[in-house]
N, C-alpha and C positions, 0 to 999 in steps of 0.2 A: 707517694711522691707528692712534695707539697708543689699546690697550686698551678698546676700543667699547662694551664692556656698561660698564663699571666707571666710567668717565669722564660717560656719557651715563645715569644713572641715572633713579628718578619723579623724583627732586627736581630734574631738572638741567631736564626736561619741563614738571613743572610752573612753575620760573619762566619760562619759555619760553611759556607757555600767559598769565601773569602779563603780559608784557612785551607779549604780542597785544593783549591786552583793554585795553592802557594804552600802545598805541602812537600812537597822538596827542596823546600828552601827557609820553613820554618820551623817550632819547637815539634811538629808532629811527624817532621823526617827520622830522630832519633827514637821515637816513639813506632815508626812504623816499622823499623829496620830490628829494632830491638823483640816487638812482637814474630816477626820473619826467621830471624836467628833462633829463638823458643820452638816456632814451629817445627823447624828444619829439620829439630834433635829429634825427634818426635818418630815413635815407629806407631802407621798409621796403616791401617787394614783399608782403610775407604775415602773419600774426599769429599762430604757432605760437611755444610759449615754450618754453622746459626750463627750471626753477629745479632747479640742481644743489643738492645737499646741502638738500634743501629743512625739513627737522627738523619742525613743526607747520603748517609751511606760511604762514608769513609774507607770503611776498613772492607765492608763488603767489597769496592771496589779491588781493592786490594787482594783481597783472597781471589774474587773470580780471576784479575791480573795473571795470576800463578795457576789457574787450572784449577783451581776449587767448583764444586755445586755447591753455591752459596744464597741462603735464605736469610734475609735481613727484615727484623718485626723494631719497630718501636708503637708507642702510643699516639702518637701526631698525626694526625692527616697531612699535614701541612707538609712535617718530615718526609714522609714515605713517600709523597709527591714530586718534591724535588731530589731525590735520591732514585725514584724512575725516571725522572727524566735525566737525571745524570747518566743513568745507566741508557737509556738508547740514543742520544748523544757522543756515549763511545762505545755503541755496541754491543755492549756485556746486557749477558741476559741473568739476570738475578732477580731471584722470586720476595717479591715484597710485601710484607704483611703487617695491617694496622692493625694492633691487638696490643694488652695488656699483661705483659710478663708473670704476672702473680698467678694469670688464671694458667692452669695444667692442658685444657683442652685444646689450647693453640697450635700442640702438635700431637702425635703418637708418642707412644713409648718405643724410647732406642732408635731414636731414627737419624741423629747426627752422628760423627765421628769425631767431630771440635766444636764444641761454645765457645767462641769470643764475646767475654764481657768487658770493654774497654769503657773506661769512665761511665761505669753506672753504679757502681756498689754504692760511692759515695754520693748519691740523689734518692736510697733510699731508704727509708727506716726500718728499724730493726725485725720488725714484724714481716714488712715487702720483702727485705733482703735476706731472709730466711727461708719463707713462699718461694722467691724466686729461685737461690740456688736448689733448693729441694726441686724444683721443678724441671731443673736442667739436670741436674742427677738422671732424672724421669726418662728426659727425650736423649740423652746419652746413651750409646748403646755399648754394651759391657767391651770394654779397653779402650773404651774414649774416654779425651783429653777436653777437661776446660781449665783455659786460658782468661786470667784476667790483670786489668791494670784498676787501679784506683789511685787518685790524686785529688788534692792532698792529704795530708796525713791526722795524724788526730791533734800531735802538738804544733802545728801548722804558726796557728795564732802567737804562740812564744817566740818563734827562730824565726818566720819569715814576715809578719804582718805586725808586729809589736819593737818597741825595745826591751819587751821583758828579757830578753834575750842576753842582756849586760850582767843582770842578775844571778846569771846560771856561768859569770869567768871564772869568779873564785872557785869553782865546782868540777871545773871542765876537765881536772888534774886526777878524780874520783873514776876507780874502777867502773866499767858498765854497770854495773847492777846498783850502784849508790849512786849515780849520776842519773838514772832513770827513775828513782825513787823519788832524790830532790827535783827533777821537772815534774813526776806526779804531783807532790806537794805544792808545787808554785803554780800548776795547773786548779789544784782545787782551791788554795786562796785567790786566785785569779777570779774563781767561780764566785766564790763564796762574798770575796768584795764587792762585785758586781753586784749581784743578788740584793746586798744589803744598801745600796747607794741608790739601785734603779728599778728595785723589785723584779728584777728579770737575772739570770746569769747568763753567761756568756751560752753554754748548752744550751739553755731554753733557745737564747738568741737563734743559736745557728740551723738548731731543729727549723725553723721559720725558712730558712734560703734554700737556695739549691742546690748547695753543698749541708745536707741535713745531718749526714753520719759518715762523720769522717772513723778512718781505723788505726788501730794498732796491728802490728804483725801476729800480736798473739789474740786478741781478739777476734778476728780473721777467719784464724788459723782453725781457733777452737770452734768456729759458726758452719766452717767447709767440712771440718771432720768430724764433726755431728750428723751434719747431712749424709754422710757416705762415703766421701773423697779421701782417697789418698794423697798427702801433699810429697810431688815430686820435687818441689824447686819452688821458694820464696825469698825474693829479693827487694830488700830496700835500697833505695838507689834516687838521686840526683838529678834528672834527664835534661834541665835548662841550667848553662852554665852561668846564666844569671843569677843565682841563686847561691853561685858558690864563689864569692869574693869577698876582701876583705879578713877580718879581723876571724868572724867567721867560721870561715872556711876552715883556718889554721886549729880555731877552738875547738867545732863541733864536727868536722866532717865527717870524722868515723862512730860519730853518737848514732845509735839507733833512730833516736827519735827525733833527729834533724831532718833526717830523709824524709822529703816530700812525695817520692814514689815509690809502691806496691807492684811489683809483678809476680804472679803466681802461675805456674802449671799442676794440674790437680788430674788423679787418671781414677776412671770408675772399673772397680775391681772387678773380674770375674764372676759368673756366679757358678758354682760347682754344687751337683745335687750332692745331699748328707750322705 
């Protein structure tokens, strides 16, 4: 995770702390109903939680809400701080631990029945987010479920943060599979003119922020079932309807790679002696 003090500052907490107190009311209502709805389906032997990368404790709040045992780890002091005192402020007793996701020893093996990893895949790089899911495979206990979201997505920069996006109307009329080819291509001239104009590409760039690796569904997809996971359920999806107006909407809404949000259910299989 690049630059953890610097990046995660009071002011990054306090709107964090902001977005709690007004999360019924803003983009994280549809995010948390739609995590709840995922759970629901869910056939669950136990009710032990890990909310990975937990920051003030969002979601931890939210699973103890429902009757979870829920343990929330991020790397912050600062975080874990204000997410216990959120927590005995209303009461909820939820185990809070400062420690670093990549390392294995933070918990036992099999000892959750759900990982929540909500907005972390995409803060860490490729090697971390490898470490990590392999690790939550670990403290998974066989027929547990991890849960995650990541936002945004990998062609983010094209459809929602650029006008490249004009570029891609003539195109928009092309079957899925040639429409995601021609945004690969306009993705790597994207790179590639950058590169030659500023000595840096647009990648390099973003490796550098917060958002260091962003994904694709099949990227993803291929990193969790490497690790062990079966994938139950993968969904690309929209969740802020600000993002879906205009010209648009009309063009790309049902392109893969317009979708700004990931959510995944993943169940760790059985283990039966030979």
């Amino acid at each position: 995770m690049n630059n953890y003090n610097e990046i995660y500052d009071d002011n990054y907490f306090k709107s964090q702390l902001r977005k709690f107190l007004c999360r019924k009311g803003n983009h994280w209502t549809k995010r948390i109903e739609k995590v709840f709805d995922l759970t629901s389906k869910l056939e669950l032997s136990g009710n032990k939680v890990l909310d990975l990368g937990t920051s003030i404790g969002t979601f931890a709040y939210e699973f103890s809400e429902r009757g979870y045992k829920v343990t929330g780890i991020d790397l912050g002091k600062r975080a874990i701080s204000m997410a216990e005192g959120i927590a005995r402020i209303y009461n909820k007793n939820i185990n809070y631990v400062v420690g670093d996701i990549t390392d294995r020893n933070n918990f036992n093996s099999e000892e959750f029945d759900i990982i929540y990893a909500g907005d972390i895949v995409e803060h860490l790089l490729d090697n971390e987010l490898a470490t990590t899911v392999g690790n939550c495979f670990y403290w998974l206990k066989p027929g547990g479920h991890f849960i995650f979201h990541t936002v945004p997505t990998r062609y983010n920069i094209i459809f929602h943060r650029s006008p490249l996006w004009i570029l891609l109307i003539p195109f928009a009329i092309l079957p899925e599979m040639f429409f995601k080819k021609t945004v690969e291509i306009l993705f790597s001239l994207f790179n590639i003119s950058l590169k030659i104009i500023t000595g840096k590409s647009y990648i390099e760039r973003e490796r550098q922020t917060v958002h260091c690796n962003l994904q694709t569904k099949e990227k993803i997809s291929a990193m969790l079932q490497k690790c062990g996971f079966e994938i139950l359920f993968i969904e690309l999806t929209i969740m802020e309807d600000r993002f879906l107006k205009g010209m648009k909407k009309y063009l790309f809404r049902n392109k893969e790679y317009f979708q700004k949000d990931i959510f995944g259910v993943l169940w760790k299989p059985f283990k039966f002696p030979s």
